[in-house]
Every structure is written in C-alpha cells, then in structure tokens.
Backbone bond lengths (Angstrom), bond angles and torsions (degrees), N, CA, C in turn:
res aa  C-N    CA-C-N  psi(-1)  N-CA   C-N-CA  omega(-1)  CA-C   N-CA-C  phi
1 X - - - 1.458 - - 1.521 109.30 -
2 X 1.388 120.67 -179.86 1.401 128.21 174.51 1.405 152.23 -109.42
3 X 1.372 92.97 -2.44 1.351 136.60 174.73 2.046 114.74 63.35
4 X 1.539 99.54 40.92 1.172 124.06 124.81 1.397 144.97 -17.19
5 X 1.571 106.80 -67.18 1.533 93.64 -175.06 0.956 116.10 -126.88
6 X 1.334 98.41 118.90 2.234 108.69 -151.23 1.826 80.43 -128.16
7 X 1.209 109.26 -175.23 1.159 126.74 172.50 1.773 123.68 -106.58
8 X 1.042 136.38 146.80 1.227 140.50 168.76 1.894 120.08 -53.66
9 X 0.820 111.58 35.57 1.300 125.93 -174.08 2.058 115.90 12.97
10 X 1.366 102.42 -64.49 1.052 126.55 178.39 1.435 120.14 -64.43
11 X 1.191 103.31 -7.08 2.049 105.95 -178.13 1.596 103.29 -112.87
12 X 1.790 109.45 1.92 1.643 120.10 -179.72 1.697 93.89 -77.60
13 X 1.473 104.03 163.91 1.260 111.31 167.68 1.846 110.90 -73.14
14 X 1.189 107.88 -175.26 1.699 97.81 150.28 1.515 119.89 -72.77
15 X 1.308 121.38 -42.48 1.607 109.18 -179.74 1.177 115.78 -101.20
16 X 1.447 133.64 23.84 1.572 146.59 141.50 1.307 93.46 -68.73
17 X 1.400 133.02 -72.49 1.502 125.55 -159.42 1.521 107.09 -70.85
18 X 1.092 129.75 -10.14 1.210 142.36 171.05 1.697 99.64 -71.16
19 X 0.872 117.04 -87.89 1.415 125.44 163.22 1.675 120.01 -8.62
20 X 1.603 99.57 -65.60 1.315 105.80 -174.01 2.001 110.37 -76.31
21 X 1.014 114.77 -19.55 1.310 118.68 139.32 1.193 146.02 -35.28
22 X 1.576 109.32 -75.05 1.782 109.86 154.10 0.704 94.43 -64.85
23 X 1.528 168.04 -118.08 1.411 134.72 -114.83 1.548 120.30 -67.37
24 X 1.130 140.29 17.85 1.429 156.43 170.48 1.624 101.82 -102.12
25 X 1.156 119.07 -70.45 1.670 117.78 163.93 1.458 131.88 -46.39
26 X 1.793 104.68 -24.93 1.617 117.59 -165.69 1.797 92.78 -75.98
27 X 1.650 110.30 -39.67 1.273 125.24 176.82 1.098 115.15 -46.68
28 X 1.430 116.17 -48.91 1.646 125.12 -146.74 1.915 68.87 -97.00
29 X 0.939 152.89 -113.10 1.955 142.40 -169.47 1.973 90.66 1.53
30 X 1.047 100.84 -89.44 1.711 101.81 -169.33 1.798 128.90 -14.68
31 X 1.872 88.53 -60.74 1.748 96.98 157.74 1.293 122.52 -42.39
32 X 1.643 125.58 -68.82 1.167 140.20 177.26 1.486 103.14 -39.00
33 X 1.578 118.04 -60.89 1.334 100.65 -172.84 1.625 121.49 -77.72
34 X 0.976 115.64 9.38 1.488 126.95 -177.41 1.291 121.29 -104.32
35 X 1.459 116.50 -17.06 0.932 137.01 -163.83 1.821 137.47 -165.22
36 X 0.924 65.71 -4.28 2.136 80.68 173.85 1.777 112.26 113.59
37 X 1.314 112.55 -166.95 1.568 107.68 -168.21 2.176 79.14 -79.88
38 X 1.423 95.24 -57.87 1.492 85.81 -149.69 1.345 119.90 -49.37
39 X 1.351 108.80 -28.70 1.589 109.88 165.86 1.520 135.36 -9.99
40 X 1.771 95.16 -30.28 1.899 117.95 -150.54 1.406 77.05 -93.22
41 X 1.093 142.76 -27.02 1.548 133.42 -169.10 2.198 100.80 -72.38
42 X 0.897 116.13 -7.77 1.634 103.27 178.97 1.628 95.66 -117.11
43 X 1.282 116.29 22.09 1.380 102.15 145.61 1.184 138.16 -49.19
44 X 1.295 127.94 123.73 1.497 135.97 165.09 1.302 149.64 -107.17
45 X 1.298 134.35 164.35 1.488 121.37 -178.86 1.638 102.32 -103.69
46 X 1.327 104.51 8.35 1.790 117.11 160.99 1.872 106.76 -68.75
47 X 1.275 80.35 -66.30 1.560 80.99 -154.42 1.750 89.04 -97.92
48 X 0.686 154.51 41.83 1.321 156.57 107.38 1.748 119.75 -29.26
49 X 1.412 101.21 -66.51 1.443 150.58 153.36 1.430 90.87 -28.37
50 X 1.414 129.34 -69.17 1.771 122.51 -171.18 1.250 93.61 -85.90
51 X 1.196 157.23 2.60 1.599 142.34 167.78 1.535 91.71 -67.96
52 X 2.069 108.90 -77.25 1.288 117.14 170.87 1.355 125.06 4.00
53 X 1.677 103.35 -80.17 1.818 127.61 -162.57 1.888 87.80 -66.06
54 X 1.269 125.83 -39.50 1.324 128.47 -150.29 1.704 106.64 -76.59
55 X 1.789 108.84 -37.88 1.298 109.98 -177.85 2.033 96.23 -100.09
56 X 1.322 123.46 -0.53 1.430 123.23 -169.13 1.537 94.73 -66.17
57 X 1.945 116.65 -54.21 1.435 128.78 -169.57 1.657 115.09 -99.62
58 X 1.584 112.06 9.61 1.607 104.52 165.94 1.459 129.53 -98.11
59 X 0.733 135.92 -166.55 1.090 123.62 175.27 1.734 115.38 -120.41
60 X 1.885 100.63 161.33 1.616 109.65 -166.07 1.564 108.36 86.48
61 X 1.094 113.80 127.55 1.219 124.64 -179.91 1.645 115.42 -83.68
62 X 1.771 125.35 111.17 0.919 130.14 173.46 1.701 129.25 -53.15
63 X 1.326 107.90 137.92 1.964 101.60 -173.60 1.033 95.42 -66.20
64 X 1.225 110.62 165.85 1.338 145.75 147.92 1.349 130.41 -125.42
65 X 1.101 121.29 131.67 2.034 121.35 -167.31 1.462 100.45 163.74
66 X 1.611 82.41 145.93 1.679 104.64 -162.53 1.499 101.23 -55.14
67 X 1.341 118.06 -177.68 1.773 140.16 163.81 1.404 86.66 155.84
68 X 1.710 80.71 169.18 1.218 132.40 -174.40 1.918 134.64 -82.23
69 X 1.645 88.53 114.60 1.994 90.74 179.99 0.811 108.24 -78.51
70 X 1.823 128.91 123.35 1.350 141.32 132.84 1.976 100.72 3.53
71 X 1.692 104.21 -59.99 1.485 102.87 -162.93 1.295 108.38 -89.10
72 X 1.365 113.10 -5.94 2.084 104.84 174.96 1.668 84.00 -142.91
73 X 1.426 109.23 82.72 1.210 114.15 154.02 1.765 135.24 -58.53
74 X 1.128 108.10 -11.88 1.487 131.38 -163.48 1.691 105.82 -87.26
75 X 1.434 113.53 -38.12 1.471 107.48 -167.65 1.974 91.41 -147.12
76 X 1.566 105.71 133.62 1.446 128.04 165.45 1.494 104.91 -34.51
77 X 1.135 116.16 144.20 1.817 122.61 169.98 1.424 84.14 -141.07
78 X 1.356 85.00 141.84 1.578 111.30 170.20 1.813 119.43 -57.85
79 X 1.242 113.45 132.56 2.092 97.04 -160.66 1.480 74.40 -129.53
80 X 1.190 113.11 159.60 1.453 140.67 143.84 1.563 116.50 -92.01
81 X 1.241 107.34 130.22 1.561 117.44 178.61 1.427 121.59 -55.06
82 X 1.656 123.77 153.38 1.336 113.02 -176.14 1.651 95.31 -71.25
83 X 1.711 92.60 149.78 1.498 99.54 179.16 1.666 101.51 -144.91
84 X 1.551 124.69 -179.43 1.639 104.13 174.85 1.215 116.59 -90.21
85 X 1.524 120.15 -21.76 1.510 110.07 147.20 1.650 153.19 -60.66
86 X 1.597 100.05 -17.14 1.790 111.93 146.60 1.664 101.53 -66.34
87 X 1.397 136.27 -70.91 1.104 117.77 177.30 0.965 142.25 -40.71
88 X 1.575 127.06 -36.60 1.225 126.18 178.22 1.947 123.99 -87.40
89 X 1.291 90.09 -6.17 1.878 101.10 166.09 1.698 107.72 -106.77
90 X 1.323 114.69 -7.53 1.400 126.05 139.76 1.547 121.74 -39.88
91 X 1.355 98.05 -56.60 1.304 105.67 -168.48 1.692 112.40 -95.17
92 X 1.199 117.31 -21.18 1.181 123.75 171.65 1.690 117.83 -59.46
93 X 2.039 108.11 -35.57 1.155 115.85 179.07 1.236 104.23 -66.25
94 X 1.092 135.20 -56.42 1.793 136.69 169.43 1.276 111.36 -40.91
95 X 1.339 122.28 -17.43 1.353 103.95 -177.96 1.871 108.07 -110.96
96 X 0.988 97.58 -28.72 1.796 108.51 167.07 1.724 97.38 -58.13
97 X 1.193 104.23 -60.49 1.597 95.75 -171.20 1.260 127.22 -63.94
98 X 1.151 105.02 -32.77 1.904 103.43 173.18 1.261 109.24 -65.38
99 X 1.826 121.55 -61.35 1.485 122.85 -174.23 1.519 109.94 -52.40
100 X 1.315 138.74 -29.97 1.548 153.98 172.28 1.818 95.31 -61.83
101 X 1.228 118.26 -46.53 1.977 122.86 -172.84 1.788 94.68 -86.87
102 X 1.226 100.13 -20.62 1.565 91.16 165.08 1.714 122.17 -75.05
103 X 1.331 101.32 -40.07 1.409 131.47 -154.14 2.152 85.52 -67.99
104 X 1.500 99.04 -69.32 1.416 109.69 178.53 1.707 108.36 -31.46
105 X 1.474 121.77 -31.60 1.480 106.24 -157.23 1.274 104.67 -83.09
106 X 1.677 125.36 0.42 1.456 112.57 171.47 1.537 99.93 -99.58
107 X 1.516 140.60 9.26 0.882 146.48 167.72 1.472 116.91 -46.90
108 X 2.009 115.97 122.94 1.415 108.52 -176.70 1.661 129.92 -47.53
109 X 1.283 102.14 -26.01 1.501 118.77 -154.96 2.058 107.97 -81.01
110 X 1.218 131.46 103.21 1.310 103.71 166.97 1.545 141.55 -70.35
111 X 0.855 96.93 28.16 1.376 107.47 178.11 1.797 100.48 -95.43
112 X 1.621 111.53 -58.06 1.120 134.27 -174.11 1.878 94.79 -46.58
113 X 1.444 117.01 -48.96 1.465 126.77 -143.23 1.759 69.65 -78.95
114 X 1.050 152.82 -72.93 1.541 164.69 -105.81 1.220 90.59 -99.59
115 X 1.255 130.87 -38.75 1.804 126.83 175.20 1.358 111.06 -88.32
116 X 1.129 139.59 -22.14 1.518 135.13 173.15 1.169 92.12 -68.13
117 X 1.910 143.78 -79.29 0.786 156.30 -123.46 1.768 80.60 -73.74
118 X 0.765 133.54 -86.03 2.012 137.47 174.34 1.204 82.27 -20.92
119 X 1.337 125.91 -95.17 1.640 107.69 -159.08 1.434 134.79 -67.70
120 X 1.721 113.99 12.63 1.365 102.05 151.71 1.457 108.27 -100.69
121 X 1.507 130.28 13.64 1.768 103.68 171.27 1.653 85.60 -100.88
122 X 1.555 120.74 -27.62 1.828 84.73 175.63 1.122 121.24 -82.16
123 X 1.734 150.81 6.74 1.277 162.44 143.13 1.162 134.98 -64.42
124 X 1.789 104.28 -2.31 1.772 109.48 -166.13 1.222 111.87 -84.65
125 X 1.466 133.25 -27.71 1.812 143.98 -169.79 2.090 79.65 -73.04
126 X 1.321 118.96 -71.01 1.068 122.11 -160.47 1.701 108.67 -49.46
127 X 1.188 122.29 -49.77 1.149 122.42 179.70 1.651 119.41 -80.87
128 X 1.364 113.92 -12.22 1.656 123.98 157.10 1.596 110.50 -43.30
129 X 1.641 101.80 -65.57 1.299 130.21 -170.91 1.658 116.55 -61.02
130 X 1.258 114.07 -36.39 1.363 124.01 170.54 1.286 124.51 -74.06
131 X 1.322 103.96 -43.24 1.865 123.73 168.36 1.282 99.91 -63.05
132 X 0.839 144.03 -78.01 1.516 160.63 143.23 1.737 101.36 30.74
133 X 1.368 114.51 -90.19 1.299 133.56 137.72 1.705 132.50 -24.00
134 X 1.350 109.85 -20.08 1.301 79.17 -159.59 1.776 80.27 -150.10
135 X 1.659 131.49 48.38 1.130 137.77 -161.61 1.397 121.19 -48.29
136 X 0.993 108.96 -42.74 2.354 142.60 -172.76 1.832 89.00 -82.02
137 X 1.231 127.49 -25.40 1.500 106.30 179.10 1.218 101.12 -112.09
138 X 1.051 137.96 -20.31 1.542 138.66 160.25 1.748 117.31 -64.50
139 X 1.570 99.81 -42.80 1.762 79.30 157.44 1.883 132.45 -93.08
140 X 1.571 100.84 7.05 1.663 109.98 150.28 1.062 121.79 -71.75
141 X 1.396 111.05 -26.75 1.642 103.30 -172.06 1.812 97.81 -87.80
142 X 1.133 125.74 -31.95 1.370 130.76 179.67 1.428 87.42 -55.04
143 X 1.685 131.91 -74.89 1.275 122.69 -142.48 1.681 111.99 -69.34
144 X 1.531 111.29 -1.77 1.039 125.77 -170.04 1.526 109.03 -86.96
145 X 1.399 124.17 -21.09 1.136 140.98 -148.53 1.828 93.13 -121.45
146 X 0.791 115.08 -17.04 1.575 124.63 173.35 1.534 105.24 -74.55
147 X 1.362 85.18 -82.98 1.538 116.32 -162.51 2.003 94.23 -41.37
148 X 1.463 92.17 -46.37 1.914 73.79 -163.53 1.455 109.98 -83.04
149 X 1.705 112.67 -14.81 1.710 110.19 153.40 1.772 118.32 -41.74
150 X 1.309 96.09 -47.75 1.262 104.24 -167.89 1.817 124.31 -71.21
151 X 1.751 102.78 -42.47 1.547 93.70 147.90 1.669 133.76 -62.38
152 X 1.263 114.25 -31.59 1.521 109.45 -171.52 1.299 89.41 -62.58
153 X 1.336 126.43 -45.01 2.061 111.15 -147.67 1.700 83.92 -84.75
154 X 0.922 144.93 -3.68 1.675 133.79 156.52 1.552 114.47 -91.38
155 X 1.385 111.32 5.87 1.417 106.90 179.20 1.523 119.61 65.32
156 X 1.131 129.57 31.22 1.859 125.35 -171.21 1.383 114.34 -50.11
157 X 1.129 108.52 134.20 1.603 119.87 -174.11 1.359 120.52 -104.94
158 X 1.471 92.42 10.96 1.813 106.49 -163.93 1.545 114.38 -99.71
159 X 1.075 156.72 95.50 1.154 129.61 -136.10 1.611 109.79 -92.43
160 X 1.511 105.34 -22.55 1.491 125.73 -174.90 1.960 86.60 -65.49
161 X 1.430 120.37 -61.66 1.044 131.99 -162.07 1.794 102.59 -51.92
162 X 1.335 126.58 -35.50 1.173 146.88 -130.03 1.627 91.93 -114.11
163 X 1.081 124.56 -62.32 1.292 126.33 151.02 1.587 125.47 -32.13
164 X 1.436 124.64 -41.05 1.731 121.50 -156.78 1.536 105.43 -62.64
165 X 1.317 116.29 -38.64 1.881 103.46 -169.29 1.240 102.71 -52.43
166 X 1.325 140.54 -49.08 1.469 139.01 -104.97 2.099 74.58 -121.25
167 X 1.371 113.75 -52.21 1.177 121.76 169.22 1.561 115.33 -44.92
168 X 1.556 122.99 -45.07 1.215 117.16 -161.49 1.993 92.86 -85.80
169 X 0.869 116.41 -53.37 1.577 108.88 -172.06 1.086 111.42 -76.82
170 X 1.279 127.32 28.65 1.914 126.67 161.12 1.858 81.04 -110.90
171 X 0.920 136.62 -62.52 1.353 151.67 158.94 1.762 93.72 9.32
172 X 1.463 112.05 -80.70 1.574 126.44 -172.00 1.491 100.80 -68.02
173 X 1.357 133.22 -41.10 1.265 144.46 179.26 1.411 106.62 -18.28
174 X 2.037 97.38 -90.00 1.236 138.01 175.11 1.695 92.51 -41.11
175 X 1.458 123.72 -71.63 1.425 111.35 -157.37 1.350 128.92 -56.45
176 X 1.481 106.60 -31.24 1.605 122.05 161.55 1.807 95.69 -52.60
177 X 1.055 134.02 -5.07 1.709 105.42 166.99 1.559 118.08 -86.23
178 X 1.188 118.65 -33.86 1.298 127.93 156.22 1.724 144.50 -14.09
179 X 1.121 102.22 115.49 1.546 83.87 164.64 1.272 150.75 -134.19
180 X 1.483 97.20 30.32 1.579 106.99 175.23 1.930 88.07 -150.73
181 X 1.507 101.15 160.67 1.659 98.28 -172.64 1.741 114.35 -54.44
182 X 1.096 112.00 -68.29 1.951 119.01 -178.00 1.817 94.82 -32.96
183 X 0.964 121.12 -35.33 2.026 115.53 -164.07 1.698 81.39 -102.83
184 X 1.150 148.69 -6.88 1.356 127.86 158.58 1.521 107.04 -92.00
185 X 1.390 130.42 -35.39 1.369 126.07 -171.78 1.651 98.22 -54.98
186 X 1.446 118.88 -43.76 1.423 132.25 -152.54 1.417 101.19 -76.07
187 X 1.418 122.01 -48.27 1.315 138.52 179.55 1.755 111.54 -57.29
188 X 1.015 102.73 -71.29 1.452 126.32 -177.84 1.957 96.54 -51.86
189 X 1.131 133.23 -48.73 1.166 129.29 150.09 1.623 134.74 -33.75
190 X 1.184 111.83 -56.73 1.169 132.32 134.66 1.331 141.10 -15.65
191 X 1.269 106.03 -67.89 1.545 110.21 148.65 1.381 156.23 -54.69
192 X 1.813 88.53 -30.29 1.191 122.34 178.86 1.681 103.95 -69.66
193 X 1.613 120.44 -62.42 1.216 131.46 155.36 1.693 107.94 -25.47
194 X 1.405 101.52 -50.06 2.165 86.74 -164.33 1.438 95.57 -81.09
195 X 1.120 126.84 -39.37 1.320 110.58 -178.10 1.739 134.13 -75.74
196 X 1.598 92.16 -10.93 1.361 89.31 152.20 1.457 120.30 -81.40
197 X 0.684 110.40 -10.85 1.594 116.58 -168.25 1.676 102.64 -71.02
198 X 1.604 93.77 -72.36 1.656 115.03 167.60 1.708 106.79 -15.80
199 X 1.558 105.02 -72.69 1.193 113.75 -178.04 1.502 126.15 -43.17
200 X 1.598 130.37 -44.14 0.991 176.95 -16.42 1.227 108.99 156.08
201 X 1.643 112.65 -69.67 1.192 145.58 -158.55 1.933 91.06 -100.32
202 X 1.200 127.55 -49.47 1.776 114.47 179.68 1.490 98.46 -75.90
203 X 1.487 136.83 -8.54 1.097 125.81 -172.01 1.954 94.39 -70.94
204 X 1.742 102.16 -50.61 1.161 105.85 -161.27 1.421 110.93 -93.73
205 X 1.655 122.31 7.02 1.499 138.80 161.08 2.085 94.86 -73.88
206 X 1.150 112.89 -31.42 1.670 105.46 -168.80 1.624 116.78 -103.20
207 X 1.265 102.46 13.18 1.574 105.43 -141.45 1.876 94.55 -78.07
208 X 1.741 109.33 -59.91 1.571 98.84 170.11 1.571 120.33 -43.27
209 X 1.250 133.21 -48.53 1.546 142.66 164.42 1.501 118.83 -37.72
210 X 1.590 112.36 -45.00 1.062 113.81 -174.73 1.581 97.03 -94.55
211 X 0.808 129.48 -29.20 2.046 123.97 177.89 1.674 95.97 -60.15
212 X 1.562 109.10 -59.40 1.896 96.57 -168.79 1.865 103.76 -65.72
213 X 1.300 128.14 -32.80 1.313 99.87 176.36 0.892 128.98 -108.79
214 X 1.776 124.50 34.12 1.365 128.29 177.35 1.310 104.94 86.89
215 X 0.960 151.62 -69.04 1.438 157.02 -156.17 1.397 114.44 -10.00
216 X 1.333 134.05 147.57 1.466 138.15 152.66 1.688 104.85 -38.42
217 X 1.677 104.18 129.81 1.300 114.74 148.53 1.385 108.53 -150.93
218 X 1.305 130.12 164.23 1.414 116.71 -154.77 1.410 78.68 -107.57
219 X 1.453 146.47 -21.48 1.484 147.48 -153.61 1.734 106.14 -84.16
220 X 1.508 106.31 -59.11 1.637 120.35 175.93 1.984 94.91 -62.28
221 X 0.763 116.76 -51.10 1.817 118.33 177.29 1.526 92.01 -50.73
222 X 1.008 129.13 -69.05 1.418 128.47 -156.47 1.606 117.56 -61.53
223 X 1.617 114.30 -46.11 0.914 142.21 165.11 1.422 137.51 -74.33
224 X 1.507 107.11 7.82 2.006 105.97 -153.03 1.181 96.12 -62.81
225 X 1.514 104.46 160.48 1.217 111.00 176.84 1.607 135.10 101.67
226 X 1.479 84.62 -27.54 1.589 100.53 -161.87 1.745 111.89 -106.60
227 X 1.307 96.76 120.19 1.940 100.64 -167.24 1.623 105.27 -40.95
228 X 1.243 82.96 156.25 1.769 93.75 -174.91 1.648 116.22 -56.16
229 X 1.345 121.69 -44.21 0.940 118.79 -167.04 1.995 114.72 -64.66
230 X 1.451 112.03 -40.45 1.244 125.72 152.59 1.272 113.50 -31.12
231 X 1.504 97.02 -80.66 1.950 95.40 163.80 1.555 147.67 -4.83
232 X 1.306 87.65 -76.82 1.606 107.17 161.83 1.316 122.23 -56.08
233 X 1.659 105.56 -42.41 1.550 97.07 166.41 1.451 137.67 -60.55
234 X 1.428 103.47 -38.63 1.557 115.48 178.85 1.702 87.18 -72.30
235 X 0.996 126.99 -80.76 2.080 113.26 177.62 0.969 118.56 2.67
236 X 1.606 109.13 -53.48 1.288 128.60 -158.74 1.904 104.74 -69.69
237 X 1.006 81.77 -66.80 1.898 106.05 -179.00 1.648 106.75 -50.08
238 X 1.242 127.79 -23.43 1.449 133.88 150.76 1.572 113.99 -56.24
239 X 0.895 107.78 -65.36 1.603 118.81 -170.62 1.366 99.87 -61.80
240 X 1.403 136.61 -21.18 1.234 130.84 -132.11 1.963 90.48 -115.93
241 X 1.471 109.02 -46.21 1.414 125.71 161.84 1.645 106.55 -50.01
242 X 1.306 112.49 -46.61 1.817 97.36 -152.72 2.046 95.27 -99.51
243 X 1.417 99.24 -0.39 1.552 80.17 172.57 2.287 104.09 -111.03
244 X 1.390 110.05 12.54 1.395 109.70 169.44 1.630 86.79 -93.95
245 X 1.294 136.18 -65.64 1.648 122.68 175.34 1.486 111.01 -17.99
246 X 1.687 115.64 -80.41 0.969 139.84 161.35 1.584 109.20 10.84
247 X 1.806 112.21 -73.30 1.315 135.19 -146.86 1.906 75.39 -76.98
248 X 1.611 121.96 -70.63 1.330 119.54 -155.19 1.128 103.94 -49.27
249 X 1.586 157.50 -28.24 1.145 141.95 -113.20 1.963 78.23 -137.76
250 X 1.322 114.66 -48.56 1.718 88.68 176.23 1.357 119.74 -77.69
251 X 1.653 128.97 2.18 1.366 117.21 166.09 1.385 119.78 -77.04
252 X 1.880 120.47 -11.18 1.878 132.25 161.96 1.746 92.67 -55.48
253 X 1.100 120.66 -39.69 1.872 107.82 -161.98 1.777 103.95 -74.36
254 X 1.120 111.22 134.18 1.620 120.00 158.99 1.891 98.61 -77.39
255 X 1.543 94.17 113.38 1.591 100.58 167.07 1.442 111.03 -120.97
256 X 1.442 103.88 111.29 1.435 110.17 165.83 1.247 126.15 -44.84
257 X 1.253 124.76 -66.13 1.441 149.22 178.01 0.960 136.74 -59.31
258 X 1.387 151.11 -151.22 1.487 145.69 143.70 1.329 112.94 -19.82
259 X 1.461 119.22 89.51 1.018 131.76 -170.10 1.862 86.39 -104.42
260 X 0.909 116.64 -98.90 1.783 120.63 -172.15 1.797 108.25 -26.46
261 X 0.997 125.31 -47.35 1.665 140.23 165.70 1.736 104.51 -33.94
262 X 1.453 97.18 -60.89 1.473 105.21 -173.52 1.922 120.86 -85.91
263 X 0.954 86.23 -14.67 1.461 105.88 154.41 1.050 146.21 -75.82
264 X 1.355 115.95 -50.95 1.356 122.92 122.61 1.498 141.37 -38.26
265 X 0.852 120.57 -43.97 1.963 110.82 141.80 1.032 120.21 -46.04
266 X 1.417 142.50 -81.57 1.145 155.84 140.51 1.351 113.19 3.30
267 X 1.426 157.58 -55.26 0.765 150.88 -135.49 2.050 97.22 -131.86
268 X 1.559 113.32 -87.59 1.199 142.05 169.31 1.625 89.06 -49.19
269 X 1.028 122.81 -72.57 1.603 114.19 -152.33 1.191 103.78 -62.63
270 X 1.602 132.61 -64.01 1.367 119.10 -178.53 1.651 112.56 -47.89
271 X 1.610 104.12 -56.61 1.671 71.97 -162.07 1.386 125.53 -64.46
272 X 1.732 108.74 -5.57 1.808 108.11 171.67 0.968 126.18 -41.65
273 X 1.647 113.81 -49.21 1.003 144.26 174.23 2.093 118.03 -49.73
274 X 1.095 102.70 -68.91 1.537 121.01 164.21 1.697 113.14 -36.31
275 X 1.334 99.02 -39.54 1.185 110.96 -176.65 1.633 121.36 -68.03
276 X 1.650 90.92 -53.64 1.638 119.93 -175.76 1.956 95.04 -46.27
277 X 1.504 97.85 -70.47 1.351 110.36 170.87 1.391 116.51 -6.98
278 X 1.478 93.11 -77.80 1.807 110.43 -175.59 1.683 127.88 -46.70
279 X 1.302 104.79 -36.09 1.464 126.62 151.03 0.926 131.39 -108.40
280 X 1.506 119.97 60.79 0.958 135.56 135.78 1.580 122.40 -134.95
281 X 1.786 87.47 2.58 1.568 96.72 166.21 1.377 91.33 -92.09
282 X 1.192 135.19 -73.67 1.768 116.76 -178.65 1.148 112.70 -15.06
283 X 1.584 119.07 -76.57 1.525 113.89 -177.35 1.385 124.89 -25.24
284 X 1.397 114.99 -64.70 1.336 121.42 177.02 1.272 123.86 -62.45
285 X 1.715 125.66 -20.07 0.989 110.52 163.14 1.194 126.07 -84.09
286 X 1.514 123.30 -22.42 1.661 125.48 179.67 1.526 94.97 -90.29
C-alpha cells in the first residue's frame, strides 16, 4: 500500500487517538515479533488501517496496556495486544514489500534496481514466512505485479484499466478478513475501492515528476494534452467518485469496534489526503 489512508488526527477524540495509537505501535511490536527488529521499519498507516477494520468486525475485545518502544525506551506508549489481526497485516506488510522490491527491479533507474535487489536478500526469511501462510494472497500480490508490468510496457491509457491489479489484490486482502461470504463480499469490495484509490491518489501524488521525466502515468496518457490545471481536476473527480463508493460500501459492514476511528479514515482521511494532493499540484505548477 501507500500510506494513504491515515486518519485526520485532530477530528479524533483524545481516547480514539489514543486507541489508534496502540494499535499503530501494537503493529510496529507484531512486525518485530514476526519478523525481526528491522521488520518495524515497513510499518504503515496502510495496514495499520487493516489491523483496525480487522479487530473493528471480529470478535473479543483486544487489550490495551502500556509498554515499552525498542525506539522511545524512556517513556511507556500505549500497545495493543497481539491479536490475529496485528498478525495478519503483519504479514501482509512482508508481502506488499517484497512484491513492491520485486516491482522496483524492472525499474529504469540503477540505482533504484541496486536497492531492491539488497532489499530482497534482507526481506526473503520474512516474506518466506508470510507467503508461507498466506499462499492465495501471495499469488495476488504476484498477479498484481504482472498485470501492472504488463500495462505500463503497453502504455494503458485507461485509467479504470490502469488501476485493476493494485485494486484486485487489496480486493482478496480485505476479504481474507472475513468470515462468512455476505462480510467477505462487503469487505473484499472494500478493498477493491481502497486500492483503487491507493493507486489513484500516487498516480496523482507523481504526476508533475512523472510529466518532466517521461515516465508512465495512466492520468497524463489519458488526458494528454490537456493544461494542468484541467488535469488535476479530472484526477481529482476520480478520487472524488471512488472515495463516496468507498464511504457507501463500509456502512453494509457491522463494525463492532472503532467505529468513529475508521470512519474517520474513510471519510475525513481520504479526502485530506485528495485534497493535500490537489495542492500540491497547484504548488508545483505555479
């Protein structure tokens, strides 16, 4: 993922952001124990986000109680207890990150190709272990890693089209949280929505970068021609469609849990985000 869909910090209560904290830290413990200290470095506010949604609709109420960071040894942070939803977005990060150090090695740049290659022999035990576990999302994330090789070197101009890999394996992600079909149809929907989004949103986080050096974007393809400011708007009006879907499709889920937390992503957080985007395409263009 891309670390996209975070929450609005400031519209949390105090013990929502408290909350969404230990379970952000319980993550960054989970990696480590799943996988070594360095592991805690591909923490995200992605898959943070699927711990959240994962313990929001399961059942049993997750601990909460202070301990201690490896990285702020000095003062208690609030942790969330191991649960199978810290583990299993544990394991999802190992598997996003390798197929992503895969993704880099067809990357033009050698510099880029020379750092994937390092970070897939220190990522391979971790991503053994995750694959291992988790076989049906490890070959989504493969087909995901194909498929969108395979549009860039044809250039796709489609943006819906251009979007689906990255869409379909958040798709299986999310639905693997599930546990009966109707709460996987809903989920797996769900995903499909964030990961288009994800996609969506770095298309139009790269878009000045990718116009000055040529690069694949499915947006400038879709759009050539058309002044920037236009641009951004139609960008905009993408992002703007798949995060009102977005909103309808998590009010079908019964969420026990962090209901306002996850709502706040969902709602406030994406469009912050959408927003941020948008000005910072102004910026760069004036």
């Amino acid at each position: 993922m891309f670390g996209y869909i975070r929450p609005v910090e400031p519209q949390l209560r105090v013990c929502e952001l408290n909350t969404y904290k230990a379970v952000y830290c319980g993550l960054c413990r989970q990696l480590g124990r799943s996988f070594g200290l360095l592991a805690r470095f591909t923490l995200s506010y992605d898959t943070t986000f699927l711990a959240l949604l994962g313990m929001g609709i399961g059942a049993g109420d997750p601990e909460m109680a202070p301990g201690r960071c490896p990285f702020h040894p000095l003062r208690k942070m609030p942790l969330c207890g191991g649960t199978p939803a810290l583990a299993f977005s544990a394991d999802m990060a190992a598997l996003v990150l390798w197929w992503k150090l895969r993704d880099d090695l067809a990357d033009e740049g050698i510099g880029k190709r020379l750092l994937a290659r390092l970070g897939l022999f220190l990522t391979k035990g971790a991503y053994r272990k995750a694959a291992a576990r988790h076989r049906s999302l490890d070959e989504a994330f493969r087909r995901m890693t194909e498929n969108q090789q395979a549009l860039e070197s044809r250039s796709c101009s489609n943006v819906d089209e251009a979007a689906e890999p990255t869409a379909a394996a958040l798709s299986a992600v999310f639905a693997a949280l599930g546990q009966e079909e109707k709460q996987q149809r809903v989920l797996g929907r769900l995903g499909y929505l964030l990961g288009r989004f994800a996609y969506l949103a770095d298309a139009l986080d790269d878009l000045a970068e990718d116009r000055c050096k040529g690069r694949y974007n499915p947006f400038l393809l879709a759009h050539a021609g058309t002044e920037p400011e236009e641009l951004r708007r139609q960008c905009l009006s993408s992002l703007y469609l798949t995060i009102g879907e977005t909103e309808l499709t998590y009010r079908l889920l019964e969420v026990r849990r962090f209901g306002p937390i996850l709502e706040n992503i969902l709602t406030l957080g994406l469009m912050s985000q959408a927003d941020r985007l948008a000005k910072k395409g102004v910026e760069k263009d004036g």
